[in-house]
C-alpha positions as CSV (number, residue, x, y, z in Angstrom):
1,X,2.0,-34.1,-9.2
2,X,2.7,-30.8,-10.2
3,X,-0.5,-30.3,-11.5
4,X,-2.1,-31.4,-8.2
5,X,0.7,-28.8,-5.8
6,X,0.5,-25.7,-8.2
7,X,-3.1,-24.1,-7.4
8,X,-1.8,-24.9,-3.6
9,X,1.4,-23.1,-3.9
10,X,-0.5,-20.6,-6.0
11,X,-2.9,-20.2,-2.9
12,X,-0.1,-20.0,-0.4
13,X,1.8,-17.2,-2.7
14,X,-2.0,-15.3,-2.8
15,X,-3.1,-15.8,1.2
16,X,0.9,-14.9,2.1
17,X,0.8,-11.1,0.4
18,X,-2.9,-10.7,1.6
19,X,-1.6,-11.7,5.1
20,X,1.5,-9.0,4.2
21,X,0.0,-6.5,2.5
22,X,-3.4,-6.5,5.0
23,X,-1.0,-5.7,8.6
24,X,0.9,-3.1,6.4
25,X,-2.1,-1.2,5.1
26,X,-3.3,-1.5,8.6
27,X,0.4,0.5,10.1
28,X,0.3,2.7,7.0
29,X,-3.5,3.5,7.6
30,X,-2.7,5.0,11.4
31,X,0.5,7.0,10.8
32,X,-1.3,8.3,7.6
33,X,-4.4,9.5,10.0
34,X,-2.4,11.5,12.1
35,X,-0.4,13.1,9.9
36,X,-3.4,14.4,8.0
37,X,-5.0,15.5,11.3
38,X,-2.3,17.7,12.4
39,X,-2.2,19.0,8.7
40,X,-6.1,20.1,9.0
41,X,-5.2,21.6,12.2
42,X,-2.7,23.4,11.3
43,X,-4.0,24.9,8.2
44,X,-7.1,25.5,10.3
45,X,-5.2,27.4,12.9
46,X,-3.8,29.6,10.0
47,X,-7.1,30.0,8.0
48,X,-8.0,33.4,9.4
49,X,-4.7,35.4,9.7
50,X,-5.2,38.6,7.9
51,X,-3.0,38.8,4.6
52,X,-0.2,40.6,5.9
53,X,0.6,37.2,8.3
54,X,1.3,35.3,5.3
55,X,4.1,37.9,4.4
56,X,5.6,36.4,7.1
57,X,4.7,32.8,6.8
58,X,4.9,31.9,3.7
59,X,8.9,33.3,3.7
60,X,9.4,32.2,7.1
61,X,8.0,28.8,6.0
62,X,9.7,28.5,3.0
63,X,13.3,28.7,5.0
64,X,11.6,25.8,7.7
65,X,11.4,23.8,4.4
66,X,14.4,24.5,2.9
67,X,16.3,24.0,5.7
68,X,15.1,20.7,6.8
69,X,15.2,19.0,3.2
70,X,18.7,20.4,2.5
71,X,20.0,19.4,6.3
72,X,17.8,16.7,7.2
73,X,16.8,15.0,3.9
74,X,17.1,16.0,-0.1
75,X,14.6,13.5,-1.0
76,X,12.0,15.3,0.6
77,X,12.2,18.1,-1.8
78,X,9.4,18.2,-4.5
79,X,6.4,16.6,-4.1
80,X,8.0,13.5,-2.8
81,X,6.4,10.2,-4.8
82,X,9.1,10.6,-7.4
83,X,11.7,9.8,-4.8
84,X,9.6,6.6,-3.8
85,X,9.4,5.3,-7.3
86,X,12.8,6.4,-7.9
87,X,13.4,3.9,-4.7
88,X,11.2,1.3,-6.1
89,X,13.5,0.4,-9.1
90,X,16.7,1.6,-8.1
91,X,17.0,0.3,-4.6
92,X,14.4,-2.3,-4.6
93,X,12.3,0.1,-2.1
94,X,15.0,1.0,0.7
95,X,13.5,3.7,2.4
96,X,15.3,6.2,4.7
97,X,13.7,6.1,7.5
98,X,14.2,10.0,7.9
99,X,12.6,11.4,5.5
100,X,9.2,10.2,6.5
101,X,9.0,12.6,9.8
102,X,11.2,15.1,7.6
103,X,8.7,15.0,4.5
104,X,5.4,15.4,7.0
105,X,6.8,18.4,8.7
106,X,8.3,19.9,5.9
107,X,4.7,20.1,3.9
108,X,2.7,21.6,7.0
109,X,4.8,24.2,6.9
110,X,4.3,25.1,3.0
111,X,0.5,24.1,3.4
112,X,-0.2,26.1,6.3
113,X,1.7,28.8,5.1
114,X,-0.2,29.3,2.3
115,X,1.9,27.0,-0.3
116,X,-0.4,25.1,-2.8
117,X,1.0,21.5,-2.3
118,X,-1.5,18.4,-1.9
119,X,-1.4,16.0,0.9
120,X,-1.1,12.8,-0.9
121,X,2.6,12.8,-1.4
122,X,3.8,12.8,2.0
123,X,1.3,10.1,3.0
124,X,2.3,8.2,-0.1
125,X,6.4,8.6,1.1
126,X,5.0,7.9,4.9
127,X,3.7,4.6,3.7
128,X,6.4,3.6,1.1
129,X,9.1,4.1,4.3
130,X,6.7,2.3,7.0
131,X,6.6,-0.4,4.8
132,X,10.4,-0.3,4.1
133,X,10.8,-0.6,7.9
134,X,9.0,-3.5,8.4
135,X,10.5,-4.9,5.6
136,X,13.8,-4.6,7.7
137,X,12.1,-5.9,11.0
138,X,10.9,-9.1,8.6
139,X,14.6,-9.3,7.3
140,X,12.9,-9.6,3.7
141,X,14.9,-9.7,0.5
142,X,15.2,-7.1,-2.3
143,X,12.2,-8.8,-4.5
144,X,10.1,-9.2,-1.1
145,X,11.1,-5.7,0.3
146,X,9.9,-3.6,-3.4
147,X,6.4,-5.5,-3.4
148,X,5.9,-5.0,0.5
149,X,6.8,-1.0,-0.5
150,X,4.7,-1.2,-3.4
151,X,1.5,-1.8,-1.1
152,X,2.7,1.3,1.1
153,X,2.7,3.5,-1.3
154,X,-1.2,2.3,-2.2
155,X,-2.3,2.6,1.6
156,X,-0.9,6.0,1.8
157,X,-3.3,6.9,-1.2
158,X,-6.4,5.0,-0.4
159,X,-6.1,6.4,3.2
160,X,-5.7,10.1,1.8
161,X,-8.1,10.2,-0.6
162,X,-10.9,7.6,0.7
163,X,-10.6,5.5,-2.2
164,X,-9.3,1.9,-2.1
165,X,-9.5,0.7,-5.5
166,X,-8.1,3.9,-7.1
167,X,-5.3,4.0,-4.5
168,X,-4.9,0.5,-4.9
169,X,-4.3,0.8,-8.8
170,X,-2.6,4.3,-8.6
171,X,0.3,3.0,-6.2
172,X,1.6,0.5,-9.0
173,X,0.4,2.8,-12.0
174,X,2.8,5.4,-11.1
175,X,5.9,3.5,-11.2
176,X,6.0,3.2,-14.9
177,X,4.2,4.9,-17.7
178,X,2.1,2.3,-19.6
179,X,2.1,-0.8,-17.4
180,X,0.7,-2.8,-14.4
181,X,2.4,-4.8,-12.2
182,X,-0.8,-7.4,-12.2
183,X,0.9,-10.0,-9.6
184,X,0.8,-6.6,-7.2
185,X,-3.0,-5.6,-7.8
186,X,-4.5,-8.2,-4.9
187,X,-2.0,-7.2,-2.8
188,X,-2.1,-3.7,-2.6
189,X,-5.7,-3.4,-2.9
190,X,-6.0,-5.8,0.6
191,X,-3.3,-2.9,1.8
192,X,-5.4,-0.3,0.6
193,X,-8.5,-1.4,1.9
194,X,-7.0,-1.8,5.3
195,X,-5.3,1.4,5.5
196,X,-8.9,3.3,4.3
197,X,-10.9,1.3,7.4
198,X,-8.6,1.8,9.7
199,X,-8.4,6.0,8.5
200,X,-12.1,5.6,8.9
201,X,-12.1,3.7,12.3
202,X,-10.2,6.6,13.1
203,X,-12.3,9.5,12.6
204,X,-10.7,10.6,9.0
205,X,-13.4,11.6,6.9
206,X,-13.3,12.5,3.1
207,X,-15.7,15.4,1.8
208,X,-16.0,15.7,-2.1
209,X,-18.9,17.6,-3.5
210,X,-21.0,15.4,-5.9
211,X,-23.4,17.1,-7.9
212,X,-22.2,16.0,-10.9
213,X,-25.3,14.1,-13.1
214,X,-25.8,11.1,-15.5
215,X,-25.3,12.6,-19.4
216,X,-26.7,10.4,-21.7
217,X,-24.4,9.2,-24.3
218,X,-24.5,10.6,-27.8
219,X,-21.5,11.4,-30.6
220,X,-21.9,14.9,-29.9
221,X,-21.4,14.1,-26.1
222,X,-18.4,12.1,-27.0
223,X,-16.8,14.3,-29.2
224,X,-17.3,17.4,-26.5
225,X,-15.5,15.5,-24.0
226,X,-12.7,14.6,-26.3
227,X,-11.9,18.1,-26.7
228,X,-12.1,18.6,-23.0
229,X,-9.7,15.6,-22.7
230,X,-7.5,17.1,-24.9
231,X,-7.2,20.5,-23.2
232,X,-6.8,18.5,-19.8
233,X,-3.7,16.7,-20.9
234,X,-2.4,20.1,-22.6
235,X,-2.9,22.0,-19.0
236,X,-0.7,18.9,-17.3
237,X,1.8,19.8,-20.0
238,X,1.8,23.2,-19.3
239,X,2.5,22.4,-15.4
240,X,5.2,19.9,-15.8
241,X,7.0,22.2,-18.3
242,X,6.8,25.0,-15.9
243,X,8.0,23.1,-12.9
244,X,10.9,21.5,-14.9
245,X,11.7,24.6,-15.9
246,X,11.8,26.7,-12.0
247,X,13.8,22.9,-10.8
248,X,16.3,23.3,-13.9
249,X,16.7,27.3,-13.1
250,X,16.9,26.6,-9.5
251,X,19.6,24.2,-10.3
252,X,21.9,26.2,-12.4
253,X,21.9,29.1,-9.8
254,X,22.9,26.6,-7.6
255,X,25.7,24.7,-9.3
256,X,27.1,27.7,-11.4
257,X,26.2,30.6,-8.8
258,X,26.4,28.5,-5.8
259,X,23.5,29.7,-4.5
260,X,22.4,28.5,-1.0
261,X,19.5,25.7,-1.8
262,X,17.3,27.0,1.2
263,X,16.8,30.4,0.0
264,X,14.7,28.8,-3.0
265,X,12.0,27.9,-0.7
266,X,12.2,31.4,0.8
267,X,12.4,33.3,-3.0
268,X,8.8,30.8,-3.5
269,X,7.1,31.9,-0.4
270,X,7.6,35.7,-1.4
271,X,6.7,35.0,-4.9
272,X,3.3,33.5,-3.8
273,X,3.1,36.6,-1.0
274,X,3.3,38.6,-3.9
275,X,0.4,36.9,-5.4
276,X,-1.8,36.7,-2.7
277,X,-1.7,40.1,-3.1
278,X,-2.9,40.0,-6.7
279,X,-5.4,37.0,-7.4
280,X,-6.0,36.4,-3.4
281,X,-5.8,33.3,-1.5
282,X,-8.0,30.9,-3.3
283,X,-5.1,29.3,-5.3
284,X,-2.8,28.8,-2.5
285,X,-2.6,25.5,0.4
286,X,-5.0,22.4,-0.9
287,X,-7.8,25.0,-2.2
288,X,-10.4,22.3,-1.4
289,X,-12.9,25.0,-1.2
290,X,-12.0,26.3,-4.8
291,X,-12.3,22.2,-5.7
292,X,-15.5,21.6,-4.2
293,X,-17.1,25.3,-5.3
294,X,-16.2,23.9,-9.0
295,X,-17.8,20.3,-8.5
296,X,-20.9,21.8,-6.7
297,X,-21.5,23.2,-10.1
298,X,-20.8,27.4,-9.4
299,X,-18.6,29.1,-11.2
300,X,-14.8,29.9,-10.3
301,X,-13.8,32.2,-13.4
302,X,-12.7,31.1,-16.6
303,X,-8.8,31.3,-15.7
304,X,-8.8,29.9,-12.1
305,X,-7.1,27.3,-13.7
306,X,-3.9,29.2,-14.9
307,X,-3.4,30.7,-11.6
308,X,-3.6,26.9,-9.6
309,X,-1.2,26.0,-12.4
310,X,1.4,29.3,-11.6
311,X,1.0,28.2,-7.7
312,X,1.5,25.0,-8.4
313,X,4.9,25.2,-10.1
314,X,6.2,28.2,-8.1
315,X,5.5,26.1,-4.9
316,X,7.2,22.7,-5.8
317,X,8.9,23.5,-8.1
318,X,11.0,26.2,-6.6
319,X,11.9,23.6,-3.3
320,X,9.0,23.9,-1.2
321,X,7.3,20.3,-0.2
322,X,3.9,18.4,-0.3
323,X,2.0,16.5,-2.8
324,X,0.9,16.9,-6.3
325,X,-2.4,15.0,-7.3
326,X,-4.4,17.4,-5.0
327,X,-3.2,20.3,-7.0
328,X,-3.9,18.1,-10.5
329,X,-7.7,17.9,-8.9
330,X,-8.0,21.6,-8.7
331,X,-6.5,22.6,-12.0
332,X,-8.8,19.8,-13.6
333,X,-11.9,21.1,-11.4
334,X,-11.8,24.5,-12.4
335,X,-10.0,24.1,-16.1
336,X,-13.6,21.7,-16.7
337,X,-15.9,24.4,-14.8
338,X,-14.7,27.1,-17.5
339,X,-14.7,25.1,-20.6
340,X,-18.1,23.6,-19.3
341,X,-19.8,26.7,-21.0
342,X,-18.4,26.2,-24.4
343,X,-18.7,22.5,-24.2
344,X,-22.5,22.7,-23.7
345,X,-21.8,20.5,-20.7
346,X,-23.4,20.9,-17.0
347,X,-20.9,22.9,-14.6
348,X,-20.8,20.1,-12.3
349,X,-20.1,17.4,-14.8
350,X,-17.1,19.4,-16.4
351,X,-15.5,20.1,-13.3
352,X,-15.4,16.0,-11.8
353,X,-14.7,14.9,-15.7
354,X,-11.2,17.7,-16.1
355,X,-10.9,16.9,-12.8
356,X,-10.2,13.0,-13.6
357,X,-8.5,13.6,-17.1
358,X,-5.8,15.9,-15.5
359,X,-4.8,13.6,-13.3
360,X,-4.9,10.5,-15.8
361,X,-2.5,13.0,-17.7
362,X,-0.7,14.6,-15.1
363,X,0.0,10.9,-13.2
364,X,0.5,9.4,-16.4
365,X,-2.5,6.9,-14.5
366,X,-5.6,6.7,-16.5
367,X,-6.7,3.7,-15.4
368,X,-6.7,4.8,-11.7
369,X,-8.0,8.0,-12.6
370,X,-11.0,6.5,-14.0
371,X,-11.7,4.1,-11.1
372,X,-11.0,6.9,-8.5
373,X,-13.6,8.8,-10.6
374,X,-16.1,6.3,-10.2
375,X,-15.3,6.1,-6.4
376,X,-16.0,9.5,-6.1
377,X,-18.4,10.6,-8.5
378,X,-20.5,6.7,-8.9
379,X,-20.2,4.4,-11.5
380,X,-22.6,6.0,-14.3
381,X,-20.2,8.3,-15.4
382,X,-17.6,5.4,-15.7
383,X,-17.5,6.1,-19.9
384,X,-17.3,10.2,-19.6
385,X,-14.4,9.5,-17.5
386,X,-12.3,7.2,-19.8
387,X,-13.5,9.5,-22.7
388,X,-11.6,12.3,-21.7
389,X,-8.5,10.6,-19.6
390,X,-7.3,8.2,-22.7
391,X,-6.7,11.6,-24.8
392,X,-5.8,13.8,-22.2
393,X,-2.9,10.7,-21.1
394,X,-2.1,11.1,-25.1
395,X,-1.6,14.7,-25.0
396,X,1.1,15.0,-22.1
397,X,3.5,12.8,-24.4
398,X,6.5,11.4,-22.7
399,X,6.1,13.8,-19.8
400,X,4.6,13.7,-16.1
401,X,4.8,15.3,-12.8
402,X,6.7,11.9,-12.0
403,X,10.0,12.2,-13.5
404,X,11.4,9.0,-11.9
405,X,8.4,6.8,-14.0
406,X,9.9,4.3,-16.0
407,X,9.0,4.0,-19.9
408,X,7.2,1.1,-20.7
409,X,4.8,2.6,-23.7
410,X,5.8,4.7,-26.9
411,X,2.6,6.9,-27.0
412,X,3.3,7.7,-30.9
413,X,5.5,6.1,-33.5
414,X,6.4,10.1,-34.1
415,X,7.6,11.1,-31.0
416,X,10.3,8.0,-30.4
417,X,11.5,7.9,-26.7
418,X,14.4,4.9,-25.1
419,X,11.9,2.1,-23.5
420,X,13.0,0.7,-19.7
421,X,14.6,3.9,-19.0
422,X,13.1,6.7,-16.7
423,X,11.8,9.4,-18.2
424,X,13.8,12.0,-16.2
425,X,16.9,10.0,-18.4
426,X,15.7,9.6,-21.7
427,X,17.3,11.7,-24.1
428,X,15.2,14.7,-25.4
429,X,15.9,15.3,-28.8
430,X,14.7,17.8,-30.8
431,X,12.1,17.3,-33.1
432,X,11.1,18.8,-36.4
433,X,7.5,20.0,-36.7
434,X,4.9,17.6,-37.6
435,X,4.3,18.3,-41.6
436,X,7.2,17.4,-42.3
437,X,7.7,14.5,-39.7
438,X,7.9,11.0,-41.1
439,X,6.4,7.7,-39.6
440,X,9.8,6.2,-38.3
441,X,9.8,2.6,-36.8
442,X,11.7,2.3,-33.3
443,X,14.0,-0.1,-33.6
444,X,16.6,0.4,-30.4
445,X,17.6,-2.4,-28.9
446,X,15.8,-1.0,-25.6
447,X,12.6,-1.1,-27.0
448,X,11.8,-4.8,-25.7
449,X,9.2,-4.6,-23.2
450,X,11.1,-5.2,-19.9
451,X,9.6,-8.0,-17.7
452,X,7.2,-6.5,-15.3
453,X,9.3,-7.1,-12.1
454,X,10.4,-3.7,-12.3
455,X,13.3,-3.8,-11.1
């Protein structure tokens, strides 16, 4: 009989998280919507102060910030998904249900005020805790309560970014480096999908320039966008080493000079005044314009990208709050638009392809990066994009903008690294330079691949 009862308690397992994950992409989908409202507005209502307002605002901003993450809620800090994933495995997705409201209000105030943050964070922790919540109201267990958050987390993307299948895939991608939670896929892409109609239904609208064309294949072709792949995964590096570097400065003034863990926030609104000042506005808040300039195919000067990149880290990782795949978009966008030139390649096509590679890199996601590029950009350029992510994912090594991802791959047998463990604690030990390196076999007993229940 068992062979007759499994496909039917197969089917009840499938139609029960469909059910689950449908209602909570649906909840996720209308607090998303309004919280990315009242983030356009105020960033509109702030788009034509003179510069000498943002000497105000981006300080007085940064101490808003400060003060509601360090009196309100710490995990807000950051760009905020690391906390989520962090929740994911180490408290099978509880949730506190304060740092939603906390993490919304504290990135409109660095956004508005100038901070370059992205969106997609806050509306990734908004899901992960409105799932959490009904996961309480449902009285669900541990197991039930991290898959339920799991399809948050994908809602809050897909309804941010207008793309279901890449949100879908990018909510359980994140949570470790080099795996998939498959039983999750159906699941969060019903939440997904659900959470993108409903942001539709409710007037959100997603505008991405799409000029890029069709390049027909060739070796030449696929050796141009190596190299572009390969300088897109070495501009991630450069950003995650800068922001660990501001968090683990910020941290020693704080723990050996007891400095007071607002005034970071207020130090990185001054420093980005400062800048304003120097390079202008462009790289600051989403810089959607600079994004969609670059994929309509104009130029944005050749080192746009370093200044996104200087923003970037000086805004999160100094205490300020909001979301980080937004930002990896831009740096891609306009790091491809300036290679695009010495690559032989069409401005347009540069821009979408660094765009995507960045953030395979950056996310440690390539797989999502490459569906979200076909969402975007249409399905031709499918190959271009999974030419330059798989590299570009190589090149970051054991790093990523998500500390809290867990290790499930060993990228290269020369750079060993503890698998099961987060990266954040994996032990970085120093290696010698790569003539002289060896091929060593990891043999630690942690290196068995961990079943995928993540938890």
């Amino acid at each position: 009989m068992r062979r007759f009862w499994e496909p039917l308690l197969m089917g009840r397992q499938l139609l029960l998280w469909l059910v689950i994950g449908s209602l909570t992409g649906g909840l996720v989908g209308v607090v998303v919507t309004y919280f990315l409202k009242l983030l356009f507005w105020s960033i509109n209502a702030t788009s034509s102060w003179p510069l000498w307002a943002f000497g105000l605002a981006l300080p007085g901003g940064g101490l808003i910030t400060g003060l509601l993450i360090y009196y309100g809620a710490p995990d807000a800090a950051g760009h905020g998904t690391e906390a989520v994933i962090r929740a994911v495995h180490q408290h099978a997705g509880k949730i506190n249900w304060k740092v939603a409201p906390i993490k919304a209000i504290a990135t409109i105030t660095t956004i508005a005020a100038g901070g370059a943050a992205g969106k997609e964070g806050p509306s990734a922790q908004i899901g992960a805790a409105v799932a959490s919540a009904v996961a309480d109201l449902l009285r669900f267990s541990a197991q039930q309560r991290q898959k339920i958050v799991i399809c948050g987390i994908g809602a809050g993307f897909a309804a941010v970014f207008g793309t279901p299948v890449a949100g879908a895939v990018l909510g359980i991608e994140v949570l470790a480096m080099g795996d998939l939670w498959y039983e999750m896929l159906l699941p969060s892409f019903a939440a997904a999908v659900m959470a993108y109609e409903v942001a539709h239904g409710l007037g959100l609208t997603w505008t991405y320039a799409r000029a890029a064309e069709f390049l027909p294949f060739s070796l030449g072709l696929f050796g141009r966008l190596v190299v572009l792949g390969i300088a897109s995964g070495l501009a991630a590096y450069l950003l995650v080493l800068m922001m660990e570097g501001l968090h683990h400065g910020m941290d020693s003034l704080r723990e050996k000079r007891r400095w007071w863990p607002p005034i970071f926030p207020v130090l990185a609104g001054i420093l980005l005044f400062l800048l304003f000042v120097v390079v202008g506005r462009a790289p600051g808040g989403l810089s959607l314009g600079l994004l969609n300039q670059a994929l309509s195919g104009h130029t944005v000067g050749d080192f746009m990208w370093w200044w996104k990149i200087v923003f970037v880290a000086i805004t999160l990782g100094l205490g300020m709050s909001g979301g980080i795949i937004t930002p990896l978009f831009v740096i891609g966008a306009t790091l491809g638009s300036a290679l695009s030139g010495p690559l032989g390649l069409p401005l347009a096509d540069g821009a979408a392809i660094g765009m995507m590679a960045v953030t395979a890199a950056g996310a440690n996601a390539p797989i999502a990066a490459i569906f979200m590029g076909m969402e975007i950009f249409g399905s031709r350029l499918g190959p271009d994009f999974l030419i330059a992510a798989v590299p570009a994912f190589i090149m970051i090594g054991n790093h990523s903008v998500y500390p809290s991802q867990r290790v499930r791959l060993q990228k290269s047998p020369w750079v060993p690294i503890s698998i099961g463990v987060a990266l954040e604690d994996t032990p970085d030990h120093p290696l010698p330079p790569p003539w002289i390196r060896r091929r060593q076999k990891h043999t630690s007993a942690d290196s068995q691949r961990p079943p995928a229940s993540m938890s």
